[in-house]
N, C-alpha and C positions, 0 to 999 in steps of 0.2 A: 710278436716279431714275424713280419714275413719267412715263411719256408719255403726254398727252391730245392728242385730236384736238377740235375742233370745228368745225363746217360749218354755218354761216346765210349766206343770201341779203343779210344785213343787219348790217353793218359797227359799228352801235351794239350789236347786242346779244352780236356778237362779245366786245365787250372787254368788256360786262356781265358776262358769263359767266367769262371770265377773270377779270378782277377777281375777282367773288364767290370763286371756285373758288380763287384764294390769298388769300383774306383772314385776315389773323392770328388763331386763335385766342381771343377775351376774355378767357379764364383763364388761361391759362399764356404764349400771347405769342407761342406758333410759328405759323409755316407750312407748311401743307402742302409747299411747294417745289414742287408739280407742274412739269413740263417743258410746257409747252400752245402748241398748234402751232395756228392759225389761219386758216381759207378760208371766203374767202366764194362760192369757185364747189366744187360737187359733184365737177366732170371733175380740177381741179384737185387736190386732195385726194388724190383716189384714185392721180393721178400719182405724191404726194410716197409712198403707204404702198404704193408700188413698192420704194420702198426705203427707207423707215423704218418700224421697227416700232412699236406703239400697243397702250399698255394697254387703253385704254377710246376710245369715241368717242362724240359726241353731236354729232345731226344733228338740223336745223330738219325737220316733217315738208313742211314748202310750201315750193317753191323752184322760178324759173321754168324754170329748164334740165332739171331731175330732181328729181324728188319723194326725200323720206327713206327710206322703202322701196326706191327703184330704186335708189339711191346707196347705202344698207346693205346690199342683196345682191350687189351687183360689191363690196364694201367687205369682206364675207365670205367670199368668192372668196379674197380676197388676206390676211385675219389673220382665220382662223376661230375663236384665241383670244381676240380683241379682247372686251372687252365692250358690247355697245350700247345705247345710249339715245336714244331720240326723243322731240326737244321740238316741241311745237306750239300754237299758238293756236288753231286753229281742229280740234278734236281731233272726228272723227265715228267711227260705230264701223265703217265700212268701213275707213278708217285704221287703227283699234287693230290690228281683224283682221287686217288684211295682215301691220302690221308683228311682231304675237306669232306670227303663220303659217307667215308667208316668211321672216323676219330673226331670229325669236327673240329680241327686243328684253327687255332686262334688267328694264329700267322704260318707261312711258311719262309722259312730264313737262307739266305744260301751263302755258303762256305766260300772262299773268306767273306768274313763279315763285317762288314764297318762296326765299328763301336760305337759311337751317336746312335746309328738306327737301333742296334741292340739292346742297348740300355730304356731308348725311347719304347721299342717293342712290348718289351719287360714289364717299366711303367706303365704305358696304357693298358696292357694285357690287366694285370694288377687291379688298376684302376675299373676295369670293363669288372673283371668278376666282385668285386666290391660291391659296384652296381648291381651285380645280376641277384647277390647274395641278399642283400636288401629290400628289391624287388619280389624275392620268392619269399624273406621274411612278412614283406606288408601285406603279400597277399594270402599267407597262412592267414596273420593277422584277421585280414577282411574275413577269413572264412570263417574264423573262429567268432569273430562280433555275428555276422548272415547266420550262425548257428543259434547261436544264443536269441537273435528276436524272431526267429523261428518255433524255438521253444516256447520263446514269452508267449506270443500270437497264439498259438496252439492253447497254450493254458489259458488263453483269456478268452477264446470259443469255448472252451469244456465249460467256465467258469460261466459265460451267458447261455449256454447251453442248461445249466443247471438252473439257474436264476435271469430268466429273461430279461436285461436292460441295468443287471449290477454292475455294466462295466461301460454305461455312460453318466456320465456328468455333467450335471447342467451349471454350470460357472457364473454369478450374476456379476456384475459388473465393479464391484467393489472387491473382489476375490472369494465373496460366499458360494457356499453349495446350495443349490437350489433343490430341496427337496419334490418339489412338483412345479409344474410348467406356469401356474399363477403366482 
């Protein structure tokens, strides 16, 4: 199950957000299901993703204790695969910068919010680290297979190194080994 985090200073817009964020689909009738975890203090928050892990997050950028910036880079610290989003009302472009700078923030959202774009945001956000998750999966993957015929290769020099030419094969055309060249 998807887990979302949200963080406003402001207990209304909390369950706004929530809400919107599982509201049933109007053509087919589902819901998303999200798991969505709720604080309205910044310190808080970062406590619980001590030890809970979080798909995505979205943080108010104005908050009196820690600004969105300061709360998404200790929030990065701790799930560097989360993905981020800052919402704000009062959006300036020192904000923006900080937050695409410092945070690498996914989207940035502005108060009020349409709901269509919201949900869409969410989803592709979603979507995008699925992808990104995958991609850093295949390419462990590669490195782990690049290791392994690394090692082979290494031990099949030692192994001619010992025994000059034990490690070709002369193949004759019917699938024999060809013990010498006639």
């Amino acid at each position: 199950m998807t887990r979302i985090l949200l963080v406003d200073d402001e207990p209304n817009i909390l369950s706004s957000l929530k809400r919107t964020l599982n509201t049933r689909d109007e053509f087919d009738g589902t819901s998303p299901g999200y798991e969505i975890h709720t604080f309205n203090e910044p310190r808080a928050a970062l406590v619980a993703s001590e030890s809970q892990q979080f798909d995505l997050v979205i943080s108010d950028y104005r908050m009196p204790d820690m600004d969105g910036v300061a709360f998404l880079t200790d929030f990065r610290y701790l799930q560097p695969d989360c993905i981020r989003i800052i919402l704000s009302g009062q959006a300036d472009l020192t904000a923006l910068l900080r937050a695409i700078n410092d945070v690498e923030i996914y989207r940035f959202l502005s108060k009020p919010w349409n709901d269509f774009e919201l949900r869409s945001t969410v989803s592709g956000a979603l979507r995008f680290r699925t992808l990104q998750l995958e991609n850093q999966r295949m390419a462990d993957e590669l490195r782990q297979i690049r290791a392994q015929a690394n090692r082979q290769e290494e031990e099949l020099r030692r192994i001619e190194a010992e025994s000059p030419g034990i490690t070709q094969v002369n193949w004759g055309d019917d699938g024999s080994v060809r013990l010498d060249e006639d």
